[in-house]
C-alpha positions as CSV (number, residue, x, y, z in Angstrom):
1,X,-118.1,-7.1,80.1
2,X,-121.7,-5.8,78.7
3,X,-123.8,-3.7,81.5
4,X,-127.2,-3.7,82.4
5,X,-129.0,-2.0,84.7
6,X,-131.5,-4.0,87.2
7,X,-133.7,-1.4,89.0
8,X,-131.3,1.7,90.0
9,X,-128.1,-1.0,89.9
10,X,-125.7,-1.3,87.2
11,X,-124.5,-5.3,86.4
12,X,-121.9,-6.1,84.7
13,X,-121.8,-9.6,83.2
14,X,-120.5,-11.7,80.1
15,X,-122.3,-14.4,77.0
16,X,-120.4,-16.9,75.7
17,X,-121.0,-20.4,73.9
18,X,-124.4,-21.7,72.4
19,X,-127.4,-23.9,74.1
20,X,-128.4,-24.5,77.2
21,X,-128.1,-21.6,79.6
22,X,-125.5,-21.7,82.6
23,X,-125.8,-19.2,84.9
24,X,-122.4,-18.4,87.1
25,X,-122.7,-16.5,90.5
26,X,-119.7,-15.9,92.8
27,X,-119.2,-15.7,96.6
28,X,-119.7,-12.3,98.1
29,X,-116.7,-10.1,98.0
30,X,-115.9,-12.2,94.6
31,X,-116.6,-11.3,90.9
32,X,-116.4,-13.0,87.4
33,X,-112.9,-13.4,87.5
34,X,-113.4,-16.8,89.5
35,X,-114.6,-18.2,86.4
36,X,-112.0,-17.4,84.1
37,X,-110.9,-21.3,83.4
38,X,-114.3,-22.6,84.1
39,X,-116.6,-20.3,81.9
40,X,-114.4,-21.2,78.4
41,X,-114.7,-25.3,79.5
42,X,-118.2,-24.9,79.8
43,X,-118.9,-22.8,77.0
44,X,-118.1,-26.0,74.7
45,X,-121.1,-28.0,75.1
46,X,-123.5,-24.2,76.8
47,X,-124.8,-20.9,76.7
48,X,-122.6,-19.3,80.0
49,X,-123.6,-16.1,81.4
50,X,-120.9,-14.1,84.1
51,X,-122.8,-12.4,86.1
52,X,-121.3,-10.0,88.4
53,X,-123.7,-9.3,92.4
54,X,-124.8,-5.5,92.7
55,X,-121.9,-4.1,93.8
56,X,-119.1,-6.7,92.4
57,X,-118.6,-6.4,88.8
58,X,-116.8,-3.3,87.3
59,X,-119.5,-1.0,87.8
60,X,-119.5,-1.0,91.7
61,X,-122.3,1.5,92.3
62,X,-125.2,0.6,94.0
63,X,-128.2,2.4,95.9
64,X,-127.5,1.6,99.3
65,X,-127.0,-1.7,101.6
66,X,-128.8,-4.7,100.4
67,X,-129.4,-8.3,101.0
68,X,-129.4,-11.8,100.1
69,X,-132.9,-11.4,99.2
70,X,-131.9,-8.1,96.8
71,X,-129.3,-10.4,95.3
72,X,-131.7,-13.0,93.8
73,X,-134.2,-10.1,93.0
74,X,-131.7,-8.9,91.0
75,X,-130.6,-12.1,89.2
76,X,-134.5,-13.2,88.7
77,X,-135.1,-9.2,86.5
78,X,-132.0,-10.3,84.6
79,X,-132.9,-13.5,83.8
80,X,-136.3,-12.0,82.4
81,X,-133.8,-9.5,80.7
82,X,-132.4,-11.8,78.2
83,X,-135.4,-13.6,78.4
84,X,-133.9,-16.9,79.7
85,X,-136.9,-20.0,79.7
86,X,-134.5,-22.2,81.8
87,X,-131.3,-21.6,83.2
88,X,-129.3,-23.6,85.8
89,X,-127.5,-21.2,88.3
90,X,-123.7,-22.3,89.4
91,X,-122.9,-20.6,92.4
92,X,-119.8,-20.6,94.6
93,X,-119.5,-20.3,98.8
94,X,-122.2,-18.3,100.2
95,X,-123.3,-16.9,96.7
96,X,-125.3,-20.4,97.4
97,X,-127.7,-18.6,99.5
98,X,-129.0,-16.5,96.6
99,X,-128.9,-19.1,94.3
100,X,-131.7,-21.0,96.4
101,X,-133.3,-18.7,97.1
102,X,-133.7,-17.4,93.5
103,X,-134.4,-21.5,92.6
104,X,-136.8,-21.4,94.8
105,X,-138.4,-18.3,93.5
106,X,-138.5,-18.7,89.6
107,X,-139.5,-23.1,90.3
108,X,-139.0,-26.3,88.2
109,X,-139.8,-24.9,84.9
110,X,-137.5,-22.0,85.1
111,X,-134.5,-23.5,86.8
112,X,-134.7,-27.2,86.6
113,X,-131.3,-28.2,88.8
114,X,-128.8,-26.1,90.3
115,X,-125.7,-26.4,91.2
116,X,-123.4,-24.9,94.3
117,X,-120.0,-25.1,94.7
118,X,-117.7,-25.2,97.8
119,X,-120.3,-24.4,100.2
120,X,-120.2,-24.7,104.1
121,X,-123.6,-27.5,104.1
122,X,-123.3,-28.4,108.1
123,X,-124.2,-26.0,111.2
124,X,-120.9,-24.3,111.6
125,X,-118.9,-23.9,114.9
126,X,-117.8,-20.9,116.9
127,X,-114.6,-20.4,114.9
128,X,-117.0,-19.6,111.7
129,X,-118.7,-17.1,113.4
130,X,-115.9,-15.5,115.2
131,X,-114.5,-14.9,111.8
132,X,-118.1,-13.9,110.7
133,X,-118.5,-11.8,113.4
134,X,-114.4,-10.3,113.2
135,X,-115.4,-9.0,109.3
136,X,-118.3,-6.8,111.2
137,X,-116.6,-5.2,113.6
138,X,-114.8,-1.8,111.7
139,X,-111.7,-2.4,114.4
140,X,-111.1,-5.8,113.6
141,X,-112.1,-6.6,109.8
142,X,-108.9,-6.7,108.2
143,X,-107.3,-8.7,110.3
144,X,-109.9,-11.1,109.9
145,X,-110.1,-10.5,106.6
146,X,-106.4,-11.6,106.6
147,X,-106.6,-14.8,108.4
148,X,-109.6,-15.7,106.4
149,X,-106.9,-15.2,103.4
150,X,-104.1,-16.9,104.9
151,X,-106.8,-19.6,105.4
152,X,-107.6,-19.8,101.9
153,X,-104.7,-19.8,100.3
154,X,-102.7,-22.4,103.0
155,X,-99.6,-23.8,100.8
156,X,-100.9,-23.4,97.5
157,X,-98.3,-21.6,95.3
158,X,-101.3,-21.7,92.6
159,X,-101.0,-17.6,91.3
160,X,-104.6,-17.7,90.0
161,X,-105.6,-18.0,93.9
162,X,-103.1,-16.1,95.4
163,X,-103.9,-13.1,93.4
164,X,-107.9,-14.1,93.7
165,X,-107.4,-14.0,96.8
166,X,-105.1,-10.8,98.3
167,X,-106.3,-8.8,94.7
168,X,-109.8,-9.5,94.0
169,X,-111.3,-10.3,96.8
170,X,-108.7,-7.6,98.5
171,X,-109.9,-5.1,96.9
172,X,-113.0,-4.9,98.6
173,X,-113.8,-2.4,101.4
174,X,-114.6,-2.7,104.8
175,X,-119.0,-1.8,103.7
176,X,-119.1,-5.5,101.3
177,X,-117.2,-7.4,103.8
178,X,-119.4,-6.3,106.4
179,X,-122.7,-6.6,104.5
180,X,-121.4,-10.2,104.0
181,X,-121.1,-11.0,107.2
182,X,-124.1,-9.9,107.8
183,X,-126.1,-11.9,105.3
184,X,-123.9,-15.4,105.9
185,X,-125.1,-14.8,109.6
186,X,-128.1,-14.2,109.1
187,X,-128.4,-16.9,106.6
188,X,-127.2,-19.8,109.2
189,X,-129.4,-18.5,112.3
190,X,-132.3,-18.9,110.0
191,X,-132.0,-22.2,107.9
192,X,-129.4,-23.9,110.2
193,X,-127.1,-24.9,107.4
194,X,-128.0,-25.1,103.4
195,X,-129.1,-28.5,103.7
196,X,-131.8,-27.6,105.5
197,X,-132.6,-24.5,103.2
198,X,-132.6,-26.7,100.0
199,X,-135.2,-29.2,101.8
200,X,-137.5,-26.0,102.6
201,X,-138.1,-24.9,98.6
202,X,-141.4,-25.4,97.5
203,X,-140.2,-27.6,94.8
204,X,-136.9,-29.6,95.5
205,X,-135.2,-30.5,92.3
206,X,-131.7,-31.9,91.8
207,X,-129.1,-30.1,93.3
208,X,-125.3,-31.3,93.4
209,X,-122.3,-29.8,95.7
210,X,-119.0,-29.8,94.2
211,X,-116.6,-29.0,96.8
212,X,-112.8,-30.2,97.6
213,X,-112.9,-28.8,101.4
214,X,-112.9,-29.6,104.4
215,X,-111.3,-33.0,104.0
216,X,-112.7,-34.7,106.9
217,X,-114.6,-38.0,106.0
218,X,-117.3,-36.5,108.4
219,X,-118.1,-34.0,106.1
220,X,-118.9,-35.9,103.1
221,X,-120.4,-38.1,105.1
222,X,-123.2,-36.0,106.7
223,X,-124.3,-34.9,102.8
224,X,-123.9,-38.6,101.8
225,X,-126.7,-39.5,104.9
226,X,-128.9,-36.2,103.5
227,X,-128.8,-37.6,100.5
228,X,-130.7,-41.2,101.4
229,X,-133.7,-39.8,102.5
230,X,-133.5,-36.4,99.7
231,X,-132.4,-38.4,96.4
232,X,-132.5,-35.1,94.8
233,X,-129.8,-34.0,96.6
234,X,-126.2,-35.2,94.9
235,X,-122.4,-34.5,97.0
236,X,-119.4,-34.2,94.5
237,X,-116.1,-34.5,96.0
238,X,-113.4,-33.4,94.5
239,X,-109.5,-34.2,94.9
240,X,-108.5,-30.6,94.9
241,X,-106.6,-29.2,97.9
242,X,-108.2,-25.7,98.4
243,X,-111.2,-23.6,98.7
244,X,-111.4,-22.7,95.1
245,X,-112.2,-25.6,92.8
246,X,-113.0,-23.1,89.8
247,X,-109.3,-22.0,90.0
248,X,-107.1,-24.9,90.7
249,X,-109.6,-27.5,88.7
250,X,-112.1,-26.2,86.4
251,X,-111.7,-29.3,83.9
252,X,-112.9,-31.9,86.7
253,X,-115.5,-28.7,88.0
254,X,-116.8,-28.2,84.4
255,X,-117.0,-32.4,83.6
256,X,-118.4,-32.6,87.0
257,X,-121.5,-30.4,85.9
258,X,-121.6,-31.6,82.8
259,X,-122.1,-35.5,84.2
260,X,-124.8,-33.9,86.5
261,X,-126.6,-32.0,83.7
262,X,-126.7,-35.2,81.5
């Protein structure tokens, strides 16, 4: 990984492949390492960049608590950094909130179409922000970081998730999960759900969702009915069985962007 320093914040990130410039961003409490079978795929037919959040990558120093809003300040510097024209961001769970939020920022000309990936796109219920709430609390955020884990990882045997899961994302202290609590909360009390952030930029452009969970026909469904009256807006369901597409299916992820790009 190469390092860079945005403001007083080390990044680490990665460059592989030639072209068009894909942009990957993980979930909070995640780092490049979810990309590890999607990034080579891609890096076929693009340019990908691995970029690692303030605080994530292998440099984990950072000056101080920070927010969604620092996040995409940090990826629009770096962006100028390597002196990116365009770029189409790829982000995963609630790295989405940073990625619109950066889309919205740099507009049409900069970032053309975006893409988010297993993101929760309807209001959630209590059991969400129980959970939300659990990873907060100091007394209780390990066991709900736990049951989110045992959550995740369900009956897959897949070792790419299970160590994602209880390693990566494991080794994260109580001060990220926390902060990422925060910031989803905060996050869903303002917009309502990312529907309903995406419809807010300034300039909509096409986005697509590539997701596998929750299975419920509802789901799709309520993105399907988004979708009739914001064309730009394009669900892709997958026929994955868990909540990390990049891991268990990054050929039908990456052919999946690549059909969206075209």
């Amino acid at each position: 990984m190469k390092s860079i320093r945005i403001g007083a914040n080390p990044l680490t990130y990665d460059d592989s492949g030639s072209g068009d410039a894909i942009l990957l961003l993980s979930g909070w409490c995640q780092d490049h390492r979810l990309f590890k079978h999607l990034a080579p795929d891609l890096a076929r037919t693009h340019r990908v960049i691995r970029l690692d959040w303030r605080g994530h990558g292998e440099e984990r120093s950072h000056d101080g608590d920070f927010t969604t809003d620092d996040l995409a300040s940090d990826v629009a510097a770096f962006v100028d950094e390597l002196g990116l024209e365009t770029v189409v961001p790829v982000s995963t769970s609630h790295g989405g909130w940073a990625n619109i939020e950066l889309t919205d920022r740099l507009g049409a000309k900069r970032i053309p179409c975006s893409v988010v990936i297993d993101w929760i796109m309807v209001t959630p219920g209590e059991a969400f922000h129980t959970s939300i709430a659990e990873i907060q609390d100091p007394e209780k955020w390990e066991g709900g970081c736990r049951d989110l884990f045992n959550y995740w990882i369900g009956e897959t045997d897949n070792r790419d998730i299970v160590d994602h899961v209880n390693l990566e994302m494991g080794g994260f202290g109580y001060d990220m999960w926390a902060r990422s609590g925060r910031e989803i909360e905060r996050a869903y009390k303002k917009w309502g759900n990312p529907m309903c952030r995406m419809k807010a930029m300034a300039e909509t452009r096409p986005i697509t969702h590539i997701f596998s969970q929750p299975f419920e026909q509802e789901y799709l469904a309520a993105q399907q009915e988004f979708s009739k009256s914001n064309p730009w807006f394009q669900p892709a369901k997958l026929q994955g069985r868990t909540h990390f597409p990049t891991l268990e299916q990054p050929r039908a992820v990456a052919d999946t962007i690549r059909t969206f790009l075209q």
